[in-house]
C-alpha positions in Angstrom: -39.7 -46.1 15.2 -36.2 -47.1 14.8 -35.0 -47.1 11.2 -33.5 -50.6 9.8 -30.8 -48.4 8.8 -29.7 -47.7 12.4 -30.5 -51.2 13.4 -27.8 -52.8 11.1 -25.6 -49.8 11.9 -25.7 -50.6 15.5 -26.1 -54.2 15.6 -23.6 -55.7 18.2 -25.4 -59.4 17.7 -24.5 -61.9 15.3 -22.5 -60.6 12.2 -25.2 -58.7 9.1 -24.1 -59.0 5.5 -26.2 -56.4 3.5 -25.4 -54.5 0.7 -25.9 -50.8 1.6 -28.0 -49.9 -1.2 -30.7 -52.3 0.2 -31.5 -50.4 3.0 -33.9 -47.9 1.6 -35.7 -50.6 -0.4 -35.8 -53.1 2.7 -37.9 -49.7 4.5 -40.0 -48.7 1.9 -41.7 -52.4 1.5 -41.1 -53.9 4.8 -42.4 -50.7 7.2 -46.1 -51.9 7.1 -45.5 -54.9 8.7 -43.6 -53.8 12.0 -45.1 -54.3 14.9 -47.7 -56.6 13.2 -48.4 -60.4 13.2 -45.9 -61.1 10.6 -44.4 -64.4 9.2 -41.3 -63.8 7.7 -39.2 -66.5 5.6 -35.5 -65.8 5.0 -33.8 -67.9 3.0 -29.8 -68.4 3.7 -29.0 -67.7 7.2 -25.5 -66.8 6.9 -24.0 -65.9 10.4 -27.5 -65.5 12.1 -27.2 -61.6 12.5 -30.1 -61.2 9.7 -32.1 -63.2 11.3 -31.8 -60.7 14.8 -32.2 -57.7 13.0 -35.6 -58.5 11.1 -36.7 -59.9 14.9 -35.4 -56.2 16.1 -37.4 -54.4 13.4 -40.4 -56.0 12.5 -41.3 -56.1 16.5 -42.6 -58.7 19.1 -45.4 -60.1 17.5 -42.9 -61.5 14.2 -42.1 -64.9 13.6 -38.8 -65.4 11.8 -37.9 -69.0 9.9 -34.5 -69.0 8.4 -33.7 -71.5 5.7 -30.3 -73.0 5.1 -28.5 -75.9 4.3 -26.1 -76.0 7.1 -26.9 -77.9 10.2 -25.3 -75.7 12.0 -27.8 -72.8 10.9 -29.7 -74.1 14.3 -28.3 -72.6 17.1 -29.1 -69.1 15.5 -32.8 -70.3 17.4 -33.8 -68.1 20.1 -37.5 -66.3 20.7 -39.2 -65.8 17.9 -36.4 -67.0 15.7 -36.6 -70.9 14.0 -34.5 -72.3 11.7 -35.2 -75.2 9.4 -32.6 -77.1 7.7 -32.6 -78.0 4.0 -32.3 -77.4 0.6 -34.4 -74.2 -1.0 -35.1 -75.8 -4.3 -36.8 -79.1 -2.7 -40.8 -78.7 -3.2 -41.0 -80.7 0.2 -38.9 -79.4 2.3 -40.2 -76.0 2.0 -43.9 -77.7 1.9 -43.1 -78.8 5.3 -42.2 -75.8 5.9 -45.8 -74.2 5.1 -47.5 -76.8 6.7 -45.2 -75.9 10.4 -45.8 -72.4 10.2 -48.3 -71.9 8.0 -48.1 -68.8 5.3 -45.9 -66.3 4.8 -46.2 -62.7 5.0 -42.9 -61.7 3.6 -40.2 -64.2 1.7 -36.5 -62.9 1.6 -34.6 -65.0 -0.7 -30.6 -64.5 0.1 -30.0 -68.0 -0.2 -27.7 -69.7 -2.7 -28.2 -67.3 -5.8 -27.8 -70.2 -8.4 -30.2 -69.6 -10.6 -32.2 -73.0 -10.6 -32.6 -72.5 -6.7 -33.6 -68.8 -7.0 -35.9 -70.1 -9.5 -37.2 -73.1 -7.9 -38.2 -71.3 -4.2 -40.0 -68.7 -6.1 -42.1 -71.1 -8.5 -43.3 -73.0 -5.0 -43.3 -70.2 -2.6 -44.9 -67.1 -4.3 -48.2 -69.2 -5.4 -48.2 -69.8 -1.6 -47.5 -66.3 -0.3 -50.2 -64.3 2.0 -52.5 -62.6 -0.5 -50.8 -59.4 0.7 -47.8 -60.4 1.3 -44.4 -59.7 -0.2 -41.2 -61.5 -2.1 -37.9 -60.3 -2.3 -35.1 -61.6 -4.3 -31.7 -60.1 -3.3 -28.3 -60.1 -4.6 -29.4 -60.7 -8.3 -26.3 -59.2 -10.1 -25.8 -63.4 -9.7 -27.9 -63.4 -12.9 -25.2 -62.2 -15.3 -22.1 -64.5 -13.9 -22.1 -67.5 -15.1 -20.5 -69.4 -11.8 -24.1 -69.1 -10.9 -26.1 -70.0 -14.0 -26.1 -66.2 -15.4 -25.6 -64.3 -18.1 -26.9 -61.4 -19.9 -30.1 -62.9 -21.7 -29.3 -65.9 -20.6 -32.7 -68.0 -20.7 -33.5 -69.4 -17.2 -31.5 -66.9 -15.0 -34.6 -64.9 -13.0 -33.7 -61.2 -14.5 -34.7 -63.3 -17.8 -38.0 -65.1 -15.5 -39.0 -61.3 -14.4 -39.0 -60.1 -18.1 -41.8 -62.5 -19.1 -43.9 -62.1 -15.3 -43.9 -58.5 -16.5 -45.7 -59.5 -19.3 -48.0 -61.5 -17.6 -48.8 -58.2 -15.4 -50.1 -57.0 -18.5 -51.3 -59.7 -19.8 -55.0 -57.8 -19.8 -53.8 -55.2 -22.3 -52.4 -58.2 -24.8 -55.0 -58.4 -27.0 -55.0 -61.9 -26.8 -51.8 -62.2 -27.4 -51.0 -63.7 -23.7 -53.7 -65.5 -22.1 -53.9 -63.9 -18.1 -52.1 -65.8 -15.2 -52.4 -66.7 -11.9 -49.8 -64.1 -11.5 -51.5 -61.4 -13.2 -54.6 -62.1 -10.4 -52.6 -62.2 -7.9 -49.3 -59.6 -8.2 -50.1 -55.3 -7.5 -47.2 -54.5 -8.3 -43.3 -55.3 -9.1 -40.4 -53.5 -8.0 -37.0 -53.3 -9.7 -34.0 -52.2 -8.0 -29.9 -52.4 -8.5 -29.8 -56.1 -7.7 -32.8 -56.4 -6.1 -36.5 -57.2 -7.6 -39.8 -57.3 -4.9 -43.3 -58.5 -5.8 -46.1 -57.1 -3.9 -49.4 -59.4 -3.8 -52.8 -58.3 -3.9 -56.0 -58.3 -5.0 -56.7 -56.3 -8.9 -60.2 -55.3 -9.1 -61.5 -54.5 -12.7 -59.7 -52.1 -14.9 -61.9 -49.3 -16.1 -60.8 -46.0 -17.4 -62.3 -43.0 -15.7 -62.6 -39.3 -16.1 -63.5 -36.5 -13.8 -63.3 -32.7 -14.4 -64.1 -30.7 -17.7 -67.2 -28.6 -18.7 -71.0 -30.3 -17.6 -71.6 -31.0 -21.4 -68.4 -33.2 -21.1 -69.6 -34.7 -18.4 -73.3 -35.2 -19.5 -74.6 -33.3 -17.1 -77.5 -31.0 -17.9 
């Protein structure tokens, strides 16, 4: 299988913005889904290259929607590739967008970076995310520069949103103290990386506390 890596390297489509530090996170969540049934959301088009890479990688059975605001985001269309124009903080736009194409597997928000629009997509979208599916938020150094609604410990940027969902994680070990969440049910796992944070979906069974090993008396065995 080709590495994403090597796609971007050789990509001689449409122009690929990326940060190069991405790259090993992008492969370490993303590599279950290639050559799979796969919807994949990304938010903020750009040039259109992004949009032809994740067709390239994730394989011929992958439906990519791009997001963006510009009109002239459509003629990035081609097989498998749509593009839907409009803003990522409007509830229905991106409900119309759910109801087109139905859910998505994997959301890739590299849209705006303004914090109420970061914000926005990912109160609407996550809720609606395939129950194994995955979110990522890129570029969120935008959450501690102000031209974008940032700050350090700024209340409403989403570094300061992911501090209180980690809580809500946990919220079974509170002691009461934080009542559990649809997104404690619902999240395996989240994933914190230089600018980058990814939520993995999926279903928590009970929580128990095992032990194995140690003599038969230990164990109560006879």
């Amino acid at each position: 299988m080709t590495s994403l890596w090597s796609e971007f390297l050789n990509n001689t489509g449409r122009l690929i913005d990326k940060w190069k530090h991405y790259f090993p996170a992008y492969e370490n969540h993303l590599t279950r889904f290639v050559g799979r049934p796969v919807l994949f959301l990304e938010i903020g088009c750009g040039e259109g290259g992004s949009l032809q890479m994740w067709k390239r990688y994730l394989g011929p059975h992958a439906q990519i929607v791009g997001l963006d605001v510009e009109p002239r985001c459509r003629e990035f269309e081609e097989d498998q590739i749509a593009v839907r124009v409009g803003n990522q903080a409007d509830a229905n736009f991106l409900e119309e967008v759910i109801n087109e194409f139905g859910q998505p597997d994997v959301v890739l928000d590299d849209g705006s970076h303004q914090m109420n629009d970061v914000t926005a997509s990912f109160a609407f979208l996550y809720p609606r995310l395939a129950s194994q599916g995955l979110y990522i938020v890129e570029d969120l150094h935008t959450s501690y520069w102000t031209e974008y609604g940032g700050g350090l410990r700024t209340p409403g940027t989403f570094i300061e949103l992911c501090k209180g969902l980690l809580d809500e994680l946990n919220a079974d070990w509170t002691r009461g103290a934080l009542s559990p969440t649809d997104f404690t049910r619902s999240t395996l796992s989240m994933h914190f990386y230089d600018s980058m944070a990814v939520f993995e979906r999926g279903r928590t069974l009970g929580k128990a506390g095992l032990q194995t090993g140690g003599s038969p008396a230990n164990r109560g065995l006879p």
